[in-house]
C-alpha positions in Angstrom: -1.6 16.3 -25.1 -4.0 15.6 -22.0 -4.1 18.3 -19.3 -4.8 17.2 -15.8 -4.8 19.2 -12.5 -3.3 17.2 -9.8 -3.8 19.3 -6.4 -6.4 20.5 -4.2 -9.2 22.6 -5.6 -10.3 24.4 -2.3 -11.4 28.2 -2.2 -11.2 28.5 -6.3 -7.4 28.0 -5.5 -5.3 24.8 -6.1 -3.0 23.7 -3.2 -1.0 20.7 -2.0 -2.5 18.7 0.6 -1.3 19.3 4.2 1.3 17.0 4.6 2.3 16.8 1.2 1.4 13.6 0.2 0.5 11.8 -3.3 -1.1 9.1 -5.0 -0.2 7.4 -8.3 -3.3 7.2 -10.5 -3.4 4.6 -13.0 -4.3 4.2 -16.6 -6.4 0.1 -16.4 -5.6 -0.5 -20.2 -1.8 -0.4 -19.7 -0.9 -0.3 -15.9 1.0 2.9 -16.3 1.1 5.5 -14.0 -0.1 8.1 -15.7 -0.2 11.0 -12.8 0.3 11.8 -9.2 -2.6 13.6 -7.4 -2.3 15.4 -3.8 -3.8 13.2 -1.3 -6.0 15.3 0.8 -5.6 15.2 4.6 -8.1 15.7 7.4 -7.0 19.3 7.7 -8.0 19.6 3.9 -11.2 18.3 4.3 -11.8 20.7 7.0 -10.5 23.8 5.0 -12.8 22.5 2.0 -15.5 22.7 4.3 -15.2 26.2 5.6 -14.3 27.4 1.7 -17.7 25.9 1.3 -19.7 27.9 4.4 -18.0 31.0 3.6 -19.4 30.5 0.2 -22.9 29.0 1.3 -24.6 32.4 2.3 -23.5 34.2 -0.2 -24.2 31.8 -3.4 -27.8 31.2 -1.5 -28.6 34.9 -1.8 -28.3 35.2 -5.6 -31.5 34.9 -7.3 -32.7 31.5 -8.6 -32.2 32.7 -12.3 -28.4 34.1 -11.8 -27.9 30.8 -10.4 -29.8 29.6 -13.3 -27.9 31.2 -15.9 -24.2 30.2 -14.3 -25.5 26.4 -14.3 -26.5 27.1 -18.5 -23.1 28.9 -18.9 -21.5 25.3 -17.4 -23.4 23.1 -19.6 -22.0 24.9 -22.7 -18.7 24.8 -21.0 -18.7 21.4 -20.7 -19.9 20.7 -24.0 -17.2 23.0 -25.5 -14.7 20.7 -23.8 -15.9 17.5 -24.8 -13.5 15.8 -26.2 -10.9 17.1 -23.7 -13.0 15.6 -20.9 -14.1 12.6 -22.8 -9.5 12.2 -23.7 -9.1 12.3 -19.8 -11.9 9.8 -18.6 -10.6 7.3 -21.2 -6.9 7.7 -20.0 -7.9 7.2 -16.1 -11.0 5.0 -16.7 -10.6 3.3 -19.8 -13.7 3.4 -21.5 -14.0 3.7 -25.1 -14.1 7.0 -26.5 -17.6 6.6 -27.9 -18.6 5.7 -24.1 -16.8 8.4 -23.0 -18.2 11.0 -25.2 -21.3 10.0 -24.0 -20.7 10.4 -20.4 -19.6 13.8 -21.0 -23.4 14.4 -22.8 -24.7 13.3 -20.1 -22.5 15.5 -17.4 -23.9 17.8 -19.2 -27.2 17.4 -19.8 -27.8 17.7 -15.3 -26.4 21.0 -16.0 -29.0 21.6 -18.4 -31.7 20.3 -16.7 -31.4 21.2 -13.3 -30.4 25.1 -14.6 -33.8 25.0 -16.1 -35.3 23.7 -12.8 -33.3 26.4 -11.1 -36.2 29.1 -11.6 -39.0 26.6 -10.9 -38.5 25.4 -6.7 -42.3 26.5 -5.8 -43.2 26.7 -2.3 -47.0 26.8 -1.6 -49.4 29.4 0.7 -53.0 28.4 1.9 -55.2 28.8 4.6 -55.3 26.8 7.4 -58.4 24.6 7.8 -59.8 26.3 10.8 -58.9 29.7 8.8 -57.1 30.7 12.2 -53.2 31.4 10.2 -51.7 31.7 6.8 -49.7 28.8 5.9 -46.4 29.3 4.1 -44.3 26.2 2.9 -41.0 27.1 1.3 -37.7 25.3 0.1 -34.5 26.7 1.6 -31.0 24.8 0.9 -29.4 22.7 3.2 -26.3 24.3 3.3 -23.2 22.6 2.8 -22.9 18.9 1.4 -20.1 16.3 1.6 -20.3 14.5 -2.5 -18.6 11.1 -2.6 -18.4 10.0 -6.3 -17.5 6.7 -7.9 -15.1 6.0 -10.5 -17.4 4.6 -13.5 -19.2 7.8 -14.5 -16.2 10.5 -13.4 -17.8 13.2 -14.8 -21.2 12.7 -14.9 -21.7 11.7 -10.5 -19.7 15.1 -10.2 -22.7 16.7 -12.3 -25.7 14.9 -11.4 -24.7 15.9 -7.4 -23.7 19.2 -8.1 -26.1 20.5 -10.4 -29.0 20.3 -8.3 -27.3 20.8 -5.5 -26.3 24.7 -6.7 -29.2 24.8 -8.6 -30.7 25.0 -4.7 -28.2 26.9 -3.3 -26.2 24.5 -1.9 -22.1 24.7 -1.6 -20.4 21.2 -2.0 -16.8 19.4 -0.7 -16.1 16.5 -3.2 -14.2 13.5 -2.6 -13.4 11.8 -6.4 -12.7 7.7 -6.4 -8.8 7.6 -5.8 -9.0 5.6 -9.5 -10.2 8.5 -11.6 -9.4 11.9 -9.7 -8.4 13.8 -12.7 -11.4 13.9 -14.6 -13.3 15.8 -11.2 -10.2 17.8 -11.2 -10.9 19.3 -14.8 -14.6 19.5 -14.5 -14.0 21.7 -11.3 -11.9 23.6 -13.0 -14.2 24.1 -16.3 -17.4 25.2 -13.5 -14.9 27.9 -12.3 -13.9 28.8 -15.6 -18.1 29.5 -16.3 -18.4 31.6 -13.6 -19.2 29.6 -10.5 -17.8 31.5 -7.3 -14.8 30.7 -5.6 -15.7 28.2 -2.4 -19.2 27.3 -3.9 -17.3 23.9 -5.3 -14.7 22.3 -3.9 -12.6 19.2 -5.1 -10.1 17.3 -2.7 -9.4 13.9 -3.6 -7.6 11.5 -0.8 -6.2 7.9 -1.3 -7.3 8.2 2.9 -11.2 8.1 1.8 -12.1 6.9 5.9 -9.5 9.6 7.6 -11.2 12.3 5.4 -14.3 11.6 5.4 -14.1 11.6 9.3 -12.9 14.4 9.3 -15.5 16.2 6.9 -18.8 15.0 8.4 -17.8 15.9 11.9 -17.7 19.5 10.5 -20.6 22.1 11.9 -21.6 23.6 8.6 -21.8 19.8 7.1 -25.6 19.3 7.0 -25.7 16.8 4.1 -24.0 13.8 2.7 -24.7 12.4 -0.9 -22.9 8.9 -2.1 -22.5 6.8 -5.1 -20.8 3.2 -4.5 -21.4 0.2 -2.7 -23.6 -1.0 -0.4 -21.3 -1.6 2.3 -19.0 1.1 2.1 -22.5 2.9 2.0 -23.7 1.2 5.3 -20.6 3.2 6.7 -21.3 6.3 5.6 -24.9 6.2 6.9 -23.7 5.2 10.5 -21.2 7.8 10.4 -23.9 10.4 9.4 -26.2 9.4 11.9 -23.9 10.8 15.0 -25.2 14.3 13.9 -28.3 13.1 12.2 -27.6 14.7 8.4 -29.6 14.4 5.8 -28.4 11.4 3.6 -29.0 10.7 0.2 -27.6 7.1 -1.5 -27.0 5.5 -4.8 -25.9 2.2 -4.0 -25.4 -1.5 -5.7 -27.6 -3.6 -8.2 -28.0 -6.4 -9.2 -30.3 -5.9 -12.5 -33.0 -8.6 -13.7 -32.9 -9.0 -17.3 -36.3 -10.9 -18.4 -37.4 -12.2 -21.6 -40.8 -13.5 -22.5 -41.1 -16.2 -24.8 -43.0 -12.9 -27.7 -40.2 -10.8 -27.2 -39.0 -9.1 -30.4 -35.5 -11.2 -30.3 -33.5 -8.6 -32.4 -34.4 -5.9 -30.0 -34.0 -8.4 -26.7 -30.2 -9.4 -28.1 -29.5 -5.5 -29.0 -30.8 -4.6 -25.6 -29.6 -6.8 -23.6 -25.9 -5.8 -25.2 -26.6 -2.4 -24.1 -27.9 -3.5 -20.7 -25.0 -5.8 -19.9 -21.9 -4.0 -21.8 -22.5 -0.1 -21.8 -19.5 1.2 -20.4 -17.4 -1.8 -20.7 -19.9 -3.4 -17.8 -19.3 -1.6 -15.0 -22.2 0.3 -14.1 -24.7 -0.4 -11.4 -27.8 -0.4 -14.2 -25.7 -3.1 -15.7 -27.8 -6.2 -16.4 -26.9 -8.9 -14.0 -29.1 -11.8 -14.2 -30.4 -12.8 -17.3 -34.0 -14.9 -16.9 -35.2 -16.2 -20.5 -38.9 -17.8 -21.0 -37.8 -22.0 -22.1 -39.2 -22.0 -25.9 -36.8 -19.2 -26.6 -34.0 -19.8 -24.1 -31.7 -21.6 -26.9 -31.9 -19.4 -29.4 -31.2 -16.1 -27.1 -28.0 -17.8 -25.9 -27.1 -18.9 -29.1 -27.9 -15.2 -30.4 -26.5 -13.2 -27.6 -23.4 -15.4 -27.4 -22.5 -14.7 -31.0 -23.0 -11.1 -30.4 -21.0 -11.1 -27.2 -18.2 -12.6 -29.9 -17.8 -9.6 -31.9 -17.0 -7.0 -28.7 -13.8 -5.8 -29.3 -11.3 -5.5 -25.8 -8.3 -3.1 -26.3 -7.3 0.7 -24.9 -10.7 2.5 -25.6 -8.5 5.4 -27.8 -8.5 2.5 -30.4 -11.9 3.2 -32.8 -12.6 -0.2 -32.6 -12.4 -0.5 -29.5 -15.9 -1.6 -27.8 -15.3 -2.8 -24.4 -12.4 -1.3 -22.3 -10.4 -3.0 -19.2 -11.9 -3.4 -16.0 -11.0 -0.2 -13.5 -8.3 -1.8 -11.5 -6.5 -5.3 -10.8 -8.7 -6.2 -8.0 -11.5 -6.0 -10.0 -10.7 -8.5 -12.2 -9.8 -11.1 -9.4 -13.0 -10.5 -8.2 -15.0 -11.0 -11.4 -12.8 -14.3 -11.8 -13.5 -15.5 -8.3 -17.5 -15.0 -9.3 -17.4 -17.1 -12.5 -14.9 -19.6 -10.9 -17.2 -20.7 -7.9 -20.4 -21.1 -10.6 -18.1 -23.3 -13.0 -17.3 -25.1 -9.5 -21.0 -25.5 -8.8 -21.6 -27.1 -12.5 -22.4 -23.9 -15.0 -20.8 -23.9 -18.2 -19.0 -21.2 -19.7 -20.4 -20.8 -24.3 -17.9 -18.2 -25.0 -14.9 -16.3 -22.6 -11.4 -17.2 -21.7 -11.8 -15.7 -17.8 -8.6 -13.0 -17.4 -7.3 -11.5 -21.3 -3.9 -11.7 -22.1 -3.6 -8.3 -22.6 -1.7 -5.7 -20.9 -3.7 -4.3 -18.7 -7.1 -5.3 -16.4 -8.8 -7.3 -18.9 -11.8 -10.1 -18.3 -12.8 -11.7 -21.6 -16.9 -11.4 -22.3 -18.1 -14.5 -20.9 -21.8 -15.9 -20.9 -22.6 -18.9 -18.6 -25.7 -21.1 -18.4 -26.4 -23.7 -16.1 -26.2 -21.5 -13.4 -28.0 -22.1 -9.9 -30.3 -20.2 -8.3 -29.3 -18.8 -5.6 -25.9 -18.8 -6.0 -22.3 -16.1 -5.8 -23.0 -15.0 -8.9 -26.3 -14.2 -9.3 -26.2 -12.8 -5.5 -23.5 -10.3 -5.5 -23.3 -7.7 -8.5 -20.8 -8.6 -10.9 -19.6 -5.5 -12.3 -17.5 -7.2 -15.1 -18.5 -8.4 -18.9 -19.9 -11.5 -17.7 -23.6 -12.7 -18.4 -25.4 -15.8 -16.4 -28.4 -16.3 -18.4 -31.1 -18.7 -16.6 -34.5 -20.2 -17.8 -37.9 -19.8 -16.7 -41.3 -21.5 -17.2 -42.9 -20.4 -14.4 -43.3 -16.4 -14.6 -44.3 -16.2 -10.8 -41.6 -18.2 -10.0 -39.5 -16.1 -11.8 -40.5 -12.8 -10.4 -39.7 -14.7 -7.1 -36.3 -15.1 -7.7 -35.4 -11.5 -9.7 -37.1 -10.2 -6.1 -35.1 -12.1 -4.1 -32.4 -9.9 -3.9 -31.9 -7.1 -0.7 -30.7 -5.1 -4.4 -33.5 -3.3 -5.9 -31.9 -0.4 -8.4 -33.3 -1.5 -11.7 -34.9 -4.2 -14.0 -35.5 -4.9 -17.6 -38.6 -6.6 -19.5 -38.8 -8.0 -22.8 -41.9 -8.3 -24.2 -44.3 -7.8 -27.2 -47.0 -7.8 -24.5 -47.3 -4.1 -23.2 -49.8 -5.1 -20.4 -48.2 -8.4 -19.4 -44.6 -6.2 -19.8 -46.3 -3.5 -17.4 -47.9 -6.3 -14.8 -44.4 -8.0 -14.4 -42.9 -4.1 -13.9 -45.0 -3.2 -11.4 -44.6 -6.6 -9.5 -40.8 -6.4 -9.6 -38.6 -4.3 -6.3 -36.8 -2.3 -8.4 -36.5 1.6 -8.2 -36.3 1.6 -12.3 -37.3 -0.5 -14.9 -37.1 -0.8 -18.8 -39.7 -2.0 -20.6 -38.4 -2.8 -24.1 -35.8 -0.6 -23.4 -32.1 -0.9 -21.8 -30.8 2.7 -21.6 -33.3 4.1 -18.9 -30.9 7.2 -17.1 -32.1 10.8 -18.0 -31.4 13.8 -16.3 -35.0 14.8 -16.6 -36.0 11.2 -14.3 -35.9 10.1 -10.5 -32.9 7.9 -10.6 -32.6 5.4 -7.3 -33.7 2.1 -6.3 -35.3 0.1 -3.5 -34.4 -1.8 -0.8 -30.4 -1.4 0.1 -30.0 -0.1 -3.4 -30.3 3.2 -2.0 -32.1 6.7 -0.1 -33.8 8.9 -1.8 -33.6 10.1 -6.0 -31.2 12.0 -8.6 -32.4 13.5 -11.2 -35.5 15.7 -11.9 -37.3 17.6 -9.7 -37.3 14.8 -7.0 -33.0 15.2 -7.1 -33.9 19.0 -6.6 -35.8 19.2 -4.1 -33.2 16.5 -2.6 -31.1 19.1 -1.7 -33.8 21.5 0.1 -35.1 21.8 3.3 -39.1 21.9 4.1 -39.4 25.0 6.7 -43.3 25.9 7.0 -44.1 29.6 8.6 -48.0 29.8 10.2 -48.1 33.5 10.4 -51.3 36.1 10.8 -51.6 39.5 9.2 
């Protein structure tokens, strides 16, 4: 039996929202209604917020290894609950257990990780130049910070935000996706459970995302806001933000380069491109998006890659064979089938996929296409569905031309047996990541962000620390 919390976590106490409304949350594999959350109103938000600057001085104060030691006692919380987590995310989500499993590892791990870096935020004291003042730099926390977290990774965006931001001494409002507010729900509850003080997290989900958030930045103690999503609902945020100048940070949208050289190993390319383009049933922002193959081996990777794109298994991901789960929600599919209709419309053909699946549920078939212009919908907007448009290249300037001409710069992937050419063509390429010979590049111990309207600033090591921290510098004489 799955247990999920379905009200307000505000103050270490669970409530209703304020006028007593709910919101049906869906299970994508089946189109069941498998809960009904509170719906948090602007007078929630605002509660959550002053829970979280009661909280604020008071978490601040303790020393950076009690903090420390709370975030290690989460990380083996979180672990101990695994599969409980990993049930939940696949009910709400509908990624495959194995997928889901390894989200919850990696919740985990920014617990690990940034409790470790909890001890180590290092100020620095000189002597001025003119040796007229002691200089003192330190790293105080911001304060309070409004989290708004997507509905792909429904643990792990809770963690990667949260970690640091404690770690720092930071208290945090959270508004889960609508799609996938029960997994934020337990994980709240589990940080309680391991000894994180009433106030310092709170969880309020809302099907009213504009209403609350309104609400919530206007707030005085608000002085940060950090967001995962898309690039225009994370436009908003930032214009939003600006009336009382906070401090922003933003993981926004990709739309991934995935380039093979003509010496790439081709067992690793087809394996990692798999990775790339299908981890988490496609529907991540690393996901590969564009696929640019050098000509004397463009045949034989779509022949390869299309054959291995065969054997993924669609279905409800508590199925062990199971490889590739639904798509989050119906809209989703209608807007991965618009993308592939308009490039059949403009002349590519479709090797392997059936567009929408006949199963129950939100459901797009794995579909490669070829033929595919450039520019075009498809390789313009981020796809976000198990779809791969797979384009050859002769000219590698010309190619690196069009994987930059993009306003997405998140990440990129190169294949090639040529380490120097493989690092020449990385450091030419806008992105804020790239894998060389590798597809799986996220670590909770790396800066993770992009370029261009891919996003502000960096989670993840001690960059996504010190995030979360103010610079205040004290000239001072003695």
């Amino acid at each position: 039996m799955i247990v999920m919390y379905t009200r307000l976590l505000i103050g270490g106490r669970w409530s209703d929202s304020a006028d007593e409304k709910r919101f049906d949350v869906v299970n994508p594999a089946t189109g069941d209604v498998i809960a009904q959350v509170a719906s948090a109103a602007p007078a929630d938000a605002l509660e959550a917020c002053d829970s979280a600057a009661t909280a604020q001085p008071g978490w601040a104060a303790k020393s950076p290894r009690e903090r420390s030691e709370i975030l290690m006692d989460c990380h083996e919380v979180l672990i101990e609950h695994s599969q409980e987590i990993a049930d939940l995310i696949t009910n709400e989500n509908g990624k495959p257990q194995a997928d889901a499993l390894g989200e919850v590892a990696y919740a985990a791990e920014f617990l690990r990780w940034n409790a470790e870096e909890a001890a180590r935020l290092h100020g620095s004291f000189g002597v001025s130049p003119a040796g007229d003042k002691r200089m003192i730099v330190r790293h105080p926390p911001v304060g309070v910070v409004l989290m708004i977290t997507p509905w792909n990774f429904p643990a792990a965006m809770i963690t990667r935000k949260a970690a640091p931001a404690l770690a720092a001494g930071n208290t945090v409002v959270i508004k889960p996706a609508k799609d996938t507010p029960l997994t934020a729900l337990l994980v709240g509850k589990l940080l309680g459970d391991a000894g994180v003080p009433a106030g310092v997290i709170n969880i309020v989900p809302t099907y009213s995302a504009g209403e609350w958030f309104e609400a919530a930045v206007a707030h005085r103690a608000v002085r940060m806001v950090s967001f995962t999503g898309s690039t225009g609902v994370g436009r908003t945020l930032l214009r939003h933000s600006a009336d009382r100048v906070l401090k922003t940070t933003m993981e926004l949208g990709g739309n991934a380069p995935f380039i093979v050289f003509a010496d790439a190993d081709l067992d690793a390319t087809v394996e990692g491109a798999m990775i790339a383009k299908m981890r988490h049933s496609a529907q991540t922002c690393t996901a590969a998006n564009r696929f640019f193959v050098e000509t004397p081996i463009y045949h034989e990777f779509v022949e390869r890659f299309s054959e291995t794109m065969k054997t993924v298994t669609l279905g409800n991901g508590f199925d062990p064979d199971v490889t590739c789960g639904p798509l989050i929600n119906a809209a989703a599919v209608a807007r991965v089938d618009d993308l592939v209709d308009k490039a059949l419309q403009d002349g590519a053909k479709r090797i392997i996929g059936h567009g929408r699946s006949d199963e129950k549920g939100f459901f797009y078939d794995p579909t490669v296409l070829v033929d595919v212009d450039v520019p075009s919908a498809i390789t313009e907007h981020e796809i976000f569905g198990p779809v791969a448009p797979i384009i050859p290249f002769s000219d590698a300037d010309r190619m690196i031309e069009a994987a930059n001409s993009t306003e997405m710069g998140l990440i990129a992937y190169v294949y090639t047996q040529d380490l120097a050419r493989g690092l020449g063509v990385a450091e030419s390429l806008e992105a804020g990541m790239v894998g060389v010979n590798r597809a799986a590049v996220s670590d909770a111990a790396a800066p993770f962000g992009g370029m261009k309207q891919s996003g502000l600033g960096r989670e993840g090591a001690s960059e996504g620390l010190y995030e979360f921290c103010e610079t205040q510098y004290i000239a001072a004489n003695w």
